[in-house]
Backbone bond lengths (Angstrom), bond angles and torsions (degrees), N, CA, C in turn:
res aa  C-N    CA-C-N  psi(-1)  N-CA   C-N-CA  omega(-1)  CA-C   N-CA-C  phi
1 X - - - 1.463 - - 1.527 111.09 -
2 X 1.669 113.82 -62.30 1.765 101.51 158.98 0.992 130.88 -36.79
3 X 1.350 125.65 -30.55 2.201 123.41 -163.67 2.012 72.44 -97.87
4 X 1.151 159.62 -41.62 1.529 117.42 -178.85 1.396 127.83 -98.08
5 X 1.577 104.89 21.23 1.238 107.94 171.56 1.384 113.69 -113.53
6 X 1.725 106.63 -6.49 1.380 116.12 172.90 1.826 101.67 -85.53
7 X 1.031 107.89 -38.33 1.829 113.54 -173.64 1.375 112.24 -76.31
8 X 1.448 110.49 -15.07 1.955 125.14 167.96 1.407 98.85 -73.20
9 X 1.442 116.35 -61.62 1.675 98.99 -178.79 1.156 116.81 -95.90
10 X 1.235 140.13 11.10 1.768 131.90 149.17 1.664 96.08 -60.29
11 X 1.649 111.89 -45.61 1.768 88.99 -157.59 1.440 104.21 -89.31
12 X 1.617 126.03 -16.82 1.683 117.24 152.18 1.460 119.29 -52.48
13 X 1.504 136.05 -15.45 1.446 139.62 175.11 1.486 115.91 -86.64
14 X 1.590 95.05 -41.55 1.668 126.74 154.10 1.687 104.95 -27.29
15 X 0.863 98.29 -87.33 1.435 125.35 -158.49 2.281 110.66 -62.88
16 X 1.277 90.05 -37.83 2.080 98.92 -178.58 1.947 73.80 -83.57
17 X 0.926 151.34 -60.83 1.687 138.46 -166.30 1.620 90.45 -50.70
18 X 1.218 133.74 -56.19 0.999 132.16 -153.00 1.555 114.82 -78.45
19 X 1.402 102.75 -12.68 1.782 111.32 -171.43 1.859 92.94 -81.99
20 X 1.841 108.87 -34.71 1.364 102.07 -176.79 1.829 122.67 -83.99
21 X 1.315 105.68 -22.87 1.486 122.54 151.90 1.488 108.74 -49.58
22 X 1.328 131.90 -51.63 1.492 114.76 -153.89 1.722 90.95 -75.45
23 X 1.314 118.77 -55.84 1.225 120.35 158.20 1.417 121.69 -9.57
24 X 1.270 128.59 -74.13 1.250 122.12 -175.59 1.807 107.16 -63.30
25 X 1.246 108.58 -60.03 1.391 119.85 -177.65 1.968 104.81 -40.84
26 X 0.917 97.63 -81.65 2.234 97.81 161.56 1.453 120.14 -19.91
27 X 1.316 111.98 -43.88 1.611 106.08 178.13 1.562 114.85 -79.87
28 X 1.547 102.17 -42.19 1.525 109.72 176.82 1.257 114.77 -79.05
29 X 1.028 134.86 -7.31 1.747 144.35 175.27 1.949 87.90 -89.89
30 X 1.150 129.16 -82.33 1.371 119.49 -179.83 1.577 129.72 -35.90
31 X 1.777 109.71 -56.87 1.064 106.46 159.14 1.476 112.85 -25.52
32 X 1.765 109.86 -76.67 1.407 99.54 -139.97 1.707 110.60 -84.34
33 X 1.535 106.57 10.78 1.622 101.19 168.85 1.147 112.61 -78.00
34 X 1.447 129.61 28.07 1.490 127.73 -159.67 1.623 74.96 -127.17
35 X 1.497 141.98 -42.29 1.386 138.23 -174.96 1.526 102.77 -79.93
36 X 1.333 118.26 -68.36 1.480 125.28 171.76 1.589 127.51 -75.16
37 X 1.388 98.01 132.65 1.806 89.68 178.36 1.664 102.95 -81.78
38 X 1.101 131.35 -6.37 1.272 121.71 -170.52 1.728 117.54 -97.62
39 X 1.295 104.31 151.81 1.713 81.36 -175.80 1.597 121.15 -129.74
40 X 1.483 78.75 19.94 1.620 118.09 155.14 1.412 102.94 -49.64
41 X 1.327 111.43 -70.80 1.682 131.58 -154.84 1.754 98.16 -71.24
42 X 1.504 95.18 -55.58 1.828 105.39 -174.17 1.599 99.05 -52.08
43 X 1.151 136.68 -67.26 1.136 148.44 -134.61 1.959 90.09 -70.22
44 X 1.323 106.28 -51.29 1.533 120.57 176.74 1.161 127.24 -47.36
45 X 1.104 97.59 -51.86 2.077 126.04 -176.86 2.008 78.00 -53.21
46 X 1.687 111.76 -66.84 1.111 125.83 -136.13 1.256 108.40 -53.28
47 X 1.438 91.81 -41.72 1.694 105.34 178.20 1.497 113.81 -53.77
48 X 1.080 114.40 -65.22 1.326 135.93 -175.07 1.687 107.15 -31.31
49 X 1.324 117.71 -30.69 1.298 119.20 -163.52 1.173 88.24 -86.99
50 X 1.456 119.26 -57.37 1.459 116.97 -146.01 2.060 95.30 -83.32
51 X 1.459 117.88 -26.05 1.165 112.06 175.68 1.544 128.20 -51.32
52 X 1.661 104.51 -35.51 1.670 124.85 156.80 0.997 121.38 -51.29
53 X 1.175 120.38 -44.21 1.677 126.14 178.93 1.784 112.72 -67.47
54 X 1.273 103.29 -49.47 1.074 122.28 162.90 1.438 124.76 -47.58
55 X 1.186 124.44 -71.16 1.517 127.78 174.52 1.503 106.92 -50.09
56 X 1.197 133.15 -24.64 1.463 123.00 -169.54 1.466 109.29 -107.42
57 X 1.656 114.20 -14.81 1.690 102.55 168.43 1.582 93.91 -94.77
58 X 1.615 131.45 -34.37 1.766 110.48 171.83 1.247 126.02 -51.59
59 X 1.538 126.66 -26.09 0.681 123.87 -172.84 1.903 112.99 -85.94
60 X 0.812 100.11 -48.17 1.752 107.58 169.70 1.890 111.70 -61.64
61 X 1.468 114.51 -54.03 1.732 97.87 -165.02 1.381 88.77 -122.79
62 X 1.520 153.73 36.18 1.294 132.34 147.87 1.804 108.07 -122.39
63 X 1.449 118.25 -31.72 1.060 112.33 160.27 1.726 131.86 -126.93
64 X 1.635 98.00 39.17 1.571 112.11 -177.32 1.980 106.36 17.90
65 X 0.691 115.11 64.40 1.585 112.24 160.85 2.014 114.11 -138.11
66 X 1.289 121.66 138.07 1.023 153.26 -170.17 2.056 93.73 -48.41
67 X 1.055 102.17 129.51 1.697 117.66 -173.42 1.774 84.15 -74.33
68 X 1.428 105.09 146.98 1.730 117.88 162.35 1.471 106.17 -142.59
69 X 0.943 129.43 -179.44 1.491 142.17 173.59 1.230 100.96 -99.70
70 X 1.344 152.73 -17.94 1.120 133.13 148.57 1.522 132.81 -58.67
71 X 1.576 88.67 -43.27 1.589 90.53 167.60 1.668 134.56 -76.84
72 X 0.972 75.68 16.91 1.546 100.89 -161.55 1.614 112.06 -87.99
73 X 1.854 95.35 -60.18 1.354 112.19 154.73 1.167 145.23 -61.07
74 X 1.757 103.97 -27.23 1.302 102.21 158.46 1.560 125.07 -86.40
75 X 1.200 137.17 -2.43 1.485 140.76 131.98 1.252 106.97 -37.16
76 X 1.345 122.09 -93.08 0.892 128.80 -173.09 1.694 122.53 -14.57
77 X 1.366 103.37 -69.74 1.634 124.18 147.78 1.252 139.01 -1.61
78 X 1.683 99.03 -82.44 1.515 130.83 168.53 1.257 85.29 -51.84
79 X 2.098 128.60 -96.58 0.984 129.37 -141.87 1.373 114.81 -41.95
80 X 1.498 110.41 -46.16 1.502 104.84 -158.60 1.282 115.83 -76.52
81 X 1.647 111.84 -21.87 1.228 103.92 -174.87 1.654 107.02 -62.82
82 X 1.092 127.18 -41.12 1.283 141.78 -169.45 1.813 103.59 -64.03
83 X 1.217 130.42 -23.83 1.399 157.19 178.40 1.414 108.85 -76.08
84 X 1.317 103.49 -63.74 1.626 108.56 -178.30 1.553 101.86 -73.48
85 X 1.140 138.53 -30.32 1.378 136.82 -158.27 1.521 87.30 -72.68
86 X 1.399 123.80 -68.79 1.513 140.60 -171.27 2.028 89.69 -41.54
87 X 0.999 117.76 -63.86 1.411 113.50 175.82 1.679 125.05 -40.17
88 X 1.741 93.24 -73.96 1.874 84.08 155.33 1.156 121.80 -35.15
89 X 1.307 120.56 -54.18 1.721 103.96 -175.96 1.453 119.46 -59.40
90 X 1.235 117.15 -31.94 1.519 125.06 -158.64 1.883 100.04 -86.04
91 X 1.367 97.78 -19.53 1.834 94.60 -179.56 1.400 87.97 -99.39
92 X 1.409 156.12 -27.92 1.360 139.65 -157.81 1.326 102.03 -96.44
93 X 1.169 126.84 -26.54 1.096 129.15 -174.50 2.030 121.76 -106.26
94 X 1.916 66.89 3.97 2.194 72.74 -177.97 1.677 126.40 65.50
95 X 1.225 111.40 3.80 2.018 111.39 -177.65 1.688 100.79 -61.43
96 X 1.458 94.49 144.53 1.363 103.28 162.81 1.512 125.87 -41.55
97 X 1.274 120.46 123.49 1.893 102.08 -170.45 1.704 105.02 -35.55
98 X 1.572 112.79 -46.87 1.471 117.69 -157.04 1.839 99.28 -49.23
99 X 1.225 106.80 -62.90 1.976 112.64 165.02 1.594 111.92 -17.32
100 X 1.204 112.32 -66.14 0.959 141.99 -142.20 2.260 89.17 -77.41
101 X 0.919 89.36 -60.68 1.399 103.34 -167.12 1.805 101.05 -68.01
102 X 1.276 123.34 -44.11 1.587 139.37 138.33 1.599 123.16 -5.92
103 X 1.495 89.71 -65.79 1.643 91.28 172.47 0.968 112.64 -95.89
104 X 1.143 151.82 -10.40 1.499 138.45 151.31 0.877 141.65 -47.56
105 X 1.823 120.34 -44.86 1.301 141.81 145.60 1.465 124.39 -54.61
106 X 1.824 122.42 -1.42 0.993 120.21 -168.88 1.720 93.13 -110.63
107 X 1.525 109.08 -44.78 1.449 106.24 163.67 1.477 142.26 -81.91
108 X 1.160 101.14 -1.27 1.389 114.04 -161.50 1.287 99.08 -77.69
109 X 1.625 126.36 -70.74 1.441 106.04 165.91 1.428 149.32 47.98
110 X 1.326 83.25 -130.79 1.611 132.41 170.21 1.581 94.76 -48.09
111 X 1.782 130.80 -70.08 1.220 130.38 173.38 1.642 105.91 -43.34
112 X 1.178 118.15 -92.76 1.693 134.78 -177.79 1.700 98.94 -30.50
113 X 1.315 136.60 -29.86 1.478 114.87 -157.72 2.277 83.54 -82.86
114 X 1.112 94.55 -59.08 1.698 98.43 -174.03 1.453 126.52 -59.82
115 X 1.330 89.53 -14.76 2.360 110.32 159.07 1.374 96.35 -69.39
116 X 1.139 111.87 -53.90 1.788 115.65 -148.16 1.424 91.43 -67.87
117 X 1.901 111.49 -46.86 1.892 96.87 -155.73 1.523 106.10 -83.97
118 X 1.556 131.36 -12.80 1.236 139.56 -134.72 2.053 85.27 -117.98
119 X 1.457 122.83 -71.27 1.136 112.75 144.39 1.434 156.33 -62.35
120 X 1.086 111.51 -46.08 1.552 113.48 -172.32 1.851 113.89 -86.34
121 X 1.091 85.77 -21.22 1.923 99.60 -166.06 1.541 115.03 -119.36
122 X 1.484 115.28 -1.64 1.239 131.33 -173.00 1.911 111.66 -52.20
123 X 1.112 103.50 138.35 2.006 105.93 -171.72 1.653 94.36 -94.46
């Protein structure tokens, strides 16, 4: 009963980190489709910003454990691969970035919260 009432509010802490991540990631993904036509690259870059932001407030108030450069990279890793994939799809398949950026934020989540605790944050 503790480990799902502890994993209810890691992924509610999860998730308000993640409302300010998509945020950053959205501006820097838009910005830079105005430099890049691809949204492969935008979508990546985008992540990347907001994945930083991210790794350093998960790591402090959703899963109190000490920041490393390993864990760091494997965020980095996990997330993006999951980032760039959503991108491939969105350039191979041509969707409006907005689509594109839509379903990512709709799956990403749920995927990324059980990457993050299972890899990146694992005790």
């Amino acid at each position: 009963m503790f480990e799902i009432k502890t994993n209810v509010v890691q992924f509610f802490k999860f998730c308000v980190i993640g409302v300010l991540n998509t945020g950053i990631h959205f501006l820097v993904f838009m910005g830079l489709l105005t430099i890049f036509a691809s949204q492969l690259i935008a979508n990546f870059l985008g992540f990347c910003a907001g994945v930083t932001f991210s790794f350093f407030m998960n790591a402090a108030f959703t899963f109190k454990q000490k920041t490393t450069i390993n864990k760091f990279i494997r965020m980095v890793l996990v997330s993006g691969t999951l980032s760039g994939f959503f991108g491939y799809l969105g350039d191979s398949y041509q969707w409006s970035p907005y689509m594109t950026f839509t379903l990512f934020v709709l799956v990403n989540p749920l995927i990324s919260f059980f990457l993050t605790k299972k890899i990146v944050f694992s005790e």
